[in-house]
Phi, psi and omega in degrees: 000340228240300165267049123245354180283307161317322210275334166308274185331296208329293184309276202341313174292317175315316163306323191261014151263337165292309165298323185299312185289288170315354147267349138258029134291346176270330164301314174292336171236029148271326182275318162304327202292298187320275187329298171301330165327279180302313194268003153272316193283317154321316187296307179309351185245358186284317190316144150297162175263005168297271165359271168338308194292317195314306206258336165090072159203154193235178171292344176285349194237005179301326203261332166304340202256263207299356165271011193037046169246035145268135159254200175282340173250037160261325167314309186257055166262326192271000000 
C-alpha cells in the first residue's frame, strides 16, 4: 500500500514542477523570438533599396517579410 501511495502523491507534485518549467521555457523562447526578430529587421534595414528590389521587397514590407506574411508569390505581384 505505501507504494502505492508515493506513486500517487508523485505526479501531482512532479506537474506543478513541470508547468512552472514549461512556462519559463515559453518565456525564454518567446524572448529568444523578440531578439531573432529585431536582428532580421535590422539587417534588412541595413539593405540599399537596390538590395532590397533584388530579394523583391521594398522598405515598407521588411517586417511583413520577417513575420512572414509576405509570401513569394506576393513578391512577384508588386
Amino acid at each position: 500500500m505505501s507504494a502505492t501511495l508515493s506513486t500517487i502523491a508523485r505526479p501531482a507534485v512532479t506537474n506543478r514542477g513541470g508547468a512552472f518549467s514549461r512556462l519559463v521555457s515559453a518565456h525564454r523562447h518567446r524572448i529568444a523570438r523578440y531578439f531573432v526578430r529585431r536582428a532580421a529587421i535590422a539587417s534588412l534595414r541595413q539593405l540599399d533599396d537596390r538590395a532590397l528590389r533584388d530579394i523583391g521587397l521594398t522598405r515598407s514590407q521588411i517586417e511583413a517579410a520577417v513575420d512572414g506574411l509576405i509570401t513569394h508569390s506576393d513578391k512577384t505581384r508588386t
